[in-house]
Structure formats: C-alpha cells, structure tokens
Residue, then its C-alpha position, 0 to 999 in steps of 0.5 A: x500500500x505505502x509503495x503503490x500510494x508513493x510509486x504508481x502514476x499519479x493518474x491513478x487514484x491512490x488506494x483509500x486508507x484501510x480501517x478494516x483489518x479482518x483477513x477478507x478486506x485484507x484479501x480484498x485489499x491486497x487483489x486490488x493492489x496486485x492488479x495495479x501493480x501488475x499495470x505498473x511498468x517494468x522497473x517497478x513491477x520488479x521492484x514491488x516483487x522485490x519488496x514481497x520478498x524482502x525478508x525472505x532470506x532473513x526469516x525463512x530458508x529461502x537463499x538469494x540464488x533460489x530467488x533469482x531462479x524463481x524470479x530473476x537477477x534484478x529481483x534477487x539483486x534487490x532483495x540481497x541489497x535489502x537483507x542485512x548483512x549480519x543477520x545470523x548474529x544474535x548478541x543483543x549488546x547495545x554496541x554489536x547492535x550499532x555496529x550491525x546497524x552500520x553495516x547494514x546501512x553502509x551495504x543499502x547506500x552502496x547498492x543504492x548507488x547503482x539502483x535507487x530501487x534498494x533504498x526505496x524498499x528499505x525506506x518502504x520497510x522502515x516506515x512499515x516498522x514505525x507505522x506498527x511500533x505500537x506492538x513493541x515493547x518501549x525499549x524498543x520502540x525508543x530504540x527504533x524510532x532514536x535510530x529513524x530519527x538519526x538515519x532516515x530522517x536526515x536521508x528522506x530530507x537530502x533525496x527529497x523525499x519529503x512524503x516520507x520525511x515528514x511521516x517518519x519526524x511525526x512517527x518519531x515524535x510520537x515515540x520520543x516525546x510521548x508526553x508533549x505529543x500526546x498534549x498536543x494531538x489532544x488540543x488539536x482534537x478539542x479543537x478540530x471543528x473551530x479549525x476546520x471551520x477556519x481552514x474553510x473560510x481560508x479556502x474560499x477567501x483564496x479561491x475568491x483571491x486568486x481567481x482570475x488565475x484559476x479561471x485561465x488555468x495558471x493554478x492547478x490547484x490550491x491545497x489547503x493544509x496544516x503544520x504537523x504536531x512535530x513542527x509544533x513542538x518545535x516551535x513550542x521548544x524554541x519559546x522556553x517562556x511558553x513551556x509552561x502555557x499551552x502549546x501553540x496552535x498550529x498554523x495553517x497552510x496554503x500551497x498553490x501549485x501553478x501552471x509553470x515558474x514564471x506564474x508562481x512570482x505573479x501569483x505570490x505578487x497578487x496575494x501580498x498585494x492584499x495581503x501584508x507578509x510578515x517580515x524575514x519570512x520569505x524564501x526563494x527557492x525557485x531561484x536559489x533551489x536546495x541541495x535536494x532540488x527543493x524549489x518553491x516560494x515561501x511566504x508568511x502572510x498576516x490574516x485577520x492578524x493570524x499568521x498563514x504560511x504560503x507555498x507556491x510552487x509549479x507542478x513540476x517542483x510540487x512533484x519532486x518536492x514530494x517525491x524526490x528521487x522517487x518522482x523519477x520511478x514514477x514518470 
C-alpha cells in the first residue's frame, strides 16, 4: 500500500486508507493492489516483487540464488541489497547492535548507488516498522524510532523525499516525546471543528483571491493544509517562556501549485498585494533551489492578524518536492 500510494502514476487514484483489518478486506485489499501493480511498468513491477520478498532470506530458508531462479537477477539483486548483512548474529549488546546497524546501512547506500530501487524498499520497510511500533515493547520502540530519527530522517530530507520525511519526524515524535505529543494531538482534537471551520473560510477567501488565475488555468490547484504536531513542538521548544502555557496552535497552510515558474512570482505578487507578509519570512527557492532540488516560494502572510504560511510552487517542483528521487520511478 505505502509503495503503490508513493510509486504508481499519479493518474491513478491512490488506494483509500484501510480501517478494516479482518483477513477478507485484507484479501480484498491486497487483489486490488496486485492488479495495479501488475499495470505498473517494468522497473517497478520488479521492484514491488522485490519488496514481497524482502525478508525472505532473513526469516525463512529461502537463499538469494533460489530467488533469482524463481524470479530473476534484478529481483534477487534487490532483495540481497535489502537483507542485512549480519543477520545470523544474535548478541543483543547495545554496541554489536550499532555496529550491525552500520553495516547494514553502509551495504543499502552502496547498492543504492547503482539502483535507487534498494533504498526505496528499505525506506518502504522502515516506515512499515514505525507505522506498527505500537506492538513493541518501549525499549524498543525508543530504540527504533532514536535510530529513524538519526538515519532516515536526515536521508528522506537530502533525496527529497519529503512524503516520507515528514511521516517518519511525526512517527518519531510520537515515540520520543510521548508526553508533549500526546498534549498536543489532544488540543488539536478539542479543537478540530473551530479549525476546520477556519481552514474553510481560508479556502474560499483564496479561491475568491486568486481567481482570475484559476479561471485561465495558471493554478492547478490550491491545497489547503496544516503544520504537523512535530513542527509544533518545535516551535513550542524554541519559546522556553511558553513551556509552561499551552502549546501553540498550529498554523495553517496554503500551497498553490501553478501552471509553470514564471506564474508562481505573479501569483505570490497578487496575494501580498492584499495581503501584508510578515517580515524575514520569505524564501526563494525557485531561484536559489536546495541541495535536494527543493524549489518553491515561501511566504508568511498576516490574516485577520493570524499568521498563514504560503507555498507556491509549479507542478513540476510540487512533484519532486514530494517525491524526490522517487518522482523519477514514477514518470
């Protein structure tokens, strides 16, 4: 599911999220999936293969030249550049543990140099690995989300890969500052209609705004969001003041994602026309782009004397903001 939602082509809808977990809708769900993986094009069938099987080795007796006899070299490639080089070593120390973890890793990132495919697998199981921490123990659940944070976060950033980056900061948050995420999430769900009435209005005062550029097909869309519990937080570390208040309310977000990079500066001059910015708040990354090949224009803007953070972005930065290098599997 993580894989087809991230990897497939955006012109097929996404499949929804899956509340029911009873072994039919898992079926159900599952031969859907494979039918859109089978339409996926070559290098990503494959892979998808490959992710099927990424734990054989390690869990089962299957080797990795069984493997490329049942399904060829380039899946049994992926799953050896997935499967950990020490996993027949059983010390538990702290120490060896590190040491195996740094092995492991240093094998993903030199066969990632040569097929990015192994990293998306491995980025693809440790999501699945923090989505489900709930069930271990909370040794080590600390333990796996401190080593998320230090490894996969930084990494998610530098490729781009910012649909990941932000789900792994969120999932770690939630394991490593348990008292403050959870005070949090609890006053965001106290107030989520007052929110959601406001994100409306915040809508339509955009739409109503900048509609002459929608009209003509300069904007593509305009994507109402808001900040993550973990930005929040960070936000609320950096006020030592206000450590003992209630945390701050998360500010709400607009991306705008227009038709090429010249309509993005006209777009951002039409809402700061109406609309006063906050100063030092804005960044330009459409001429100065990030190492990762980030680009976007940020702005603040005050509103009803609130703060509202702006991206404006073509959909072509949209999509490598995203995706990163897994927006080039997906072409």
């Amino acid at each position: 599911d993580l894989l087809a939602r991230t990897l497939l082509p955006p012109a097929q809808p996404a499949p929804a999220e899956q509340v029911e977990e009873t072994p039919e809708a898992l079926e159900r769900r599952a031969r859907l999936l494979w039918h859109r993986v089978a339409l996926a094009p070559e290098d990503i069938f494959v892979m998808y293969i490959a992710a099927l099987l990424h734990d054989t080795v390690e869990d089962t007796s299957m080797t990795i030249s069984r493997i490329a006899t049942g399904f060829g070299p380039t899946v049994a490639s992926l799953v050896d550049g997935v499967t950990k080089v020490t996993s027949g070593a059983r010390s538990s120390s702290a120490g060896s543990r590190a040491s195996r973890s740094r092995q492991d890793l240093r094998k993903v990132l030199a066969r990632a140099a040569t097929d990015v495919r192994v990293l998306v697998i491995k980025f693809a199981d440790r999501m699945h690995n923090m989505r489900t921490l709930e069930h271990m123990p909370p040794n080590k659940q600390r333990r796996i989300a401190e080593e998320t944070r230090a490894v996969y976060v930084p990494l998610a950033e530098r490729l781009g890969i910012h649909i990941w980056k932000t789900e792994f900061e969120e999932l770690c948050c939630k394991y490593l500052n348990g008292y403050a995420f959870d005070l949090v999430a609890e006053q965001r769900a106290t107030s989520k209609a007052a929110r959601e009435r406001n994100l409306r209005y915040l809508r339509n005062y955009f739409g109503t705004l900048l509609i002459d550029f929608q009209a003509d097909g300069s904007i593509q869309y305009i994507q109402l969001l808001e900040e993550p519990i973990h930005t929040q937080l960070r936000r609320w570390s950096e006020r030592p003041t206000e450590l003992n208040g209630p945390p701050p309310v998360p500010i709400p977000r607009i991306k705008v994602v227009a038709r090429d990079r010249d309509m993005c500066w006209r777009i951002l001059g039409k809402i700061h026309q109406l609309l006063p910015p906050m100063p030092g708040k804005l960044r330009d990354y459409v001429s100065s782009p990030k190492e990762n090949v980030y680009m976007s224009l940020h702005t603040t803007v005050l509103m009803d004397g609130a703060a509202v953070e702006v991206y404006i972005k073509s959909l072509e930065m949209d999509w490598v903001a995203e995706y990163g290098v897994v927006g080039d599997l997906r072409r």
